[in-house]
N, C-alpha and C positions, 0 to 999 in steps of 0.2 A: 819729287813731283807726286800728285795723289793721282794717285790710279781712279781710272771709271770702270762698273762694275753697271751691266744693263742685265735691268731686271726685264725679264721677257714673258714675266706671268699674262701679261692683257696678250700677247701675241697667242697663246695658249688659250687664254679666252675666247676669241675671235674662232679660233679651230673648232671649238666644241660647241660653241652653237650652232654649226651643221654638220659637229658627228663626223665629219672628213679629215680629211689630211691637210688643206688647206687656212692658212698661211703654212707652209714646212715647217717645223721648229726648229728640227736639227739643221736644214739650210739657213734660218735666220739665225743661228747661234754663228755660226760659220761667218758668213757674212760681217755681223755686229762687229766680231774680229778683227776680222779683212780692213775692216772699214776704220778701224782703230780703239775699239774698245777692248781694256785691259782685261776683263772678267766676265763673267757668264753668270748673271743670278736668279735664280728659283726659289719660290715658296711654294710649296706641296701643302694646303689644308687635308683636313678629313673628309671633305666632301668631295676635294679635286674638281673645283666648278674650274679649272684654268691649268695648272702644273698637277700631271697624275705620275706617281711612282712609277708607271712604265717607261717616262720619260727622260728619267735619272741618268739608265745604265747607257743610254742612246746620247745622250748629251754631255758625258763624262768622256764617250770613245773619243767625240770632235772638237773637246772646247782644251783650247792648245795654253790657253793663256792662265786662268786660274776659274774654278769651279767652283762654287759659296750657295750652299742648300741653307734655305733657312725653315725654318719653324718653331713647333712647340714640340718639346722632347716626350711623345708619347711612344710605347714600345712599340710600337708601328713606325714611326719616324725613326726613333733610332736604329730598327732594324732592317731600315731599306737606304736610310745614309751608310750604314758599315758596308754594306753590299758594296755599294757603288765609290767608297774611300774617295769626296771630293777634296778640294785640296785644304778649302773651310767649311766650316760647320756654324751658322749665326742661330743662336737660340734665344727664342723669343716668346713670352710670357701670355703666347695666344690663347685665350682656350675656345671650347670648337664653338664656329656659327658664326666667329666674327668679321666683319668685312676686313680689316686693313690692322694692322698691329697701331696701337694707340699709348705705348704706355712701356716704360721700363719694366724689367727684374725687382724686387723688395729682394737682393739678395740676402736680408737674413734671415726670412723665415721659409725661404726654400735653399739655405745655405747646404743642408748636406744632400738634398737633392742633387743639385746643381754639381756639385764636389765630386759626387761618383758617376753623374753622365760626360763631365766634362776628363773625367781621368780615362773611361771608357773609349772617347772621340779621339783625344790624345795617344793609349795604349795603339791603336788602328795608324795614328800617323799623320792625326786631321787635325791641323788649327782650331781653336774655337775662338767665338765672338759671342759676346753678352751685351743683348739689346738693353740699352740703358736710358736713363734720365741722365739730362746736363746738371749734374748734383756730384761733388768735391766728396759728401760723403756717398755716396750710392758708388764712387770710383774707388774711395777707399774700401770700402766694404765688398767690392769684386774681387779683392786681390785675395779672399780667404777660398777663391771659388777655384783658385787653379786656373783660371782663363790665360788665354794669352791674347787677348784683343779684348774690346769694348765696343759699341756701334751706339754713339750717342742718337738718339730719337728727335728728330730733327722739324719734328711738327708743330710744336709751340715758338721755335724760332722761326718758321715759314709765315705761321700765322701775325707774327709782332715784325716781320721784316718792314712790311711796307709802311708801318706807323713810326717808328723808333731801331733802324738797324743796330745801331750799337746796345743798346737795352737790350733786345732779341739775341744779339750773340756773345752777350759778357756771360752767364753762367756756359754758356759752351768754350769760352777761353781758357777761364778758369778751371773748370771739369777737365780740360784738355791738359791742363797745366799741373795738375796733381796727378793723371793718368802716368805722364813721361818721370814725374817722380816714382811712379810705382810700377815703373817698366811697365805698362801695359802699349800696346799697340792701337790705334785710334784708326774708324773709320764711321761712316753715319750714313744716315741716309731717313728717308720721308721728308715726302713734298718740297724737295729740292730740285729746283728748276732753273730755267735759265735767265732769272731776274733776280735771285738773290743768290745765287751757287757761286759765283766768282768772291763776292763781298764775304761769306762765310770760309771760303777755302785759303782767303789771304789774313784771317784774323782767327782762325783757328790749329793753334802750333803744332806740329806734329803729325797732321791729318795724313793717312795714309792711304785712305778711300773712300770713296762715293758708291753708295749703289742706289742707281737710281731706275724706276720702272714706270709709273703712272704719266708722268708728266713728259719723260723721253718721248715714251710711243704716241700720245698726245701731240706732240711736237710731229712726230715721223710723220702723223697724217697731212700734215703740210709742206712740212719740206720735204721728204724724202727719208729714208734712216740714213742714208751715209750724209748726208749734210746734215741732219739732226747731232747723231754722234761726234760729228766733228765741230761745230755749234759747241758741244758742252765740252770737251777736249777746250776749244778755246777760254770758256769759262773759267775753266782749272787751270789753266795758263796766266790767264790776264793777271798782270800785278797791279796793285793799287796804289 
């Protein structure tokens, strides 16, 4: 079954536009749980308009299920994920200023980059995952990186769902399909929501997780989070 993994940066958003305590984090992490979600996901930028590194060590004590920091590996980033050893580590090709991660790894011209942060994450005891393109070779070409996951970018397929579903998820079948030949680990996520996330998780082999944030909490403001999160549980359920 693929695991769901709630990104709870916009909940963290919400907090800091009045500088308070409100929404809780660490109770909505809690909760998401409760309520049935597999993982606990955070993006920590440079600026921390949403997820700030104090947040880390606070939300590693309570999230029971699985813990997945993502970012762009600057020695700042790396040095406050080893703090806090989550259980994954998703690295992502962000650099600073940008709203939303938009684009895979070129893992060959930051191949040894990538070789010695990801031996570094691993030496500590952390999974890693490399934000990618739905690209056969971009999956081959991860495998020199030492990753043990991939998180295919799932933006281009969100935006072609509703015009051509099968179009929109044949390079993620395939990219999916060279991954399990090269033992990697598959999970993805952007702009998966609750109208194309069923149709993508029954035609993409191997899928091991969703992390999903923008569109959940979207959703929450109307139903509720525990009927939200259970909403996408059934997504990941549904068979085709």
């Amino acid at each position: 079954m693929t695991r769901l993994s709630v990104n709870i940066n916009k909940v963290a958003l919400i907090r800091n536009a009045r500088g308070e305590s409100r929404p809780d984090l660490r109770q909505f992490a809690i909760d998401c749980e409760r309520f049935g979600a597999q993982g606990i996901t955070v993006h920590p930028r440079p600026d921390q308009r949403h997820i700030r590194y104090s947040d880390l060590p606070i939300l590693k004590e309570v999230v029971t299920t699985e813990f997945n920091i993502e970012g762009y590996p600057s020695d700042k980033f790396i040095a406050e994920v080893l703090k806090v050893v989550p259980h994954q580590v998703t690295l992502v090709p962000d650099p600073p200023g940008v709203l939303t991660s938009s684009e895979g790894w070129d893992t060959i011209s930051h191949l040894e980059m990538l070789k010695e942060v990801i031996s570094r994450f691993q030496d500590a005891g952390i999974r890693v995952s490399l934000f990618l393109e739905a690209d056969t070779e971009a999956v081959q070409a991860s495998t020199e990186t030492g990753t043990d996951r991939i998180e295919f970018y799932t933006g281009h397929y969100a935006q072609m769902y509703t015009r051509n579903p099968a179009e929109a998820v044949s390079p993620h079948k395939e990219a999916a399909i060279m991954a399990q030949k090269c033992d990697l680990g598959i999970n993805a996520g952007h702009d998966l929501d609750l109208d194309n996330l069923a149709y993508y998780a029954n035609n993409v082999p191997g899928l091991a997780e969703v992390s999903i944030g923008h569109a959940l909490i979207s959703d929450a403001l109307y139903f509720g989070i525990q009927n939200t999160i259970g909403m996408y549980l059934h997504q990941l359920n549904k068979k085709s």
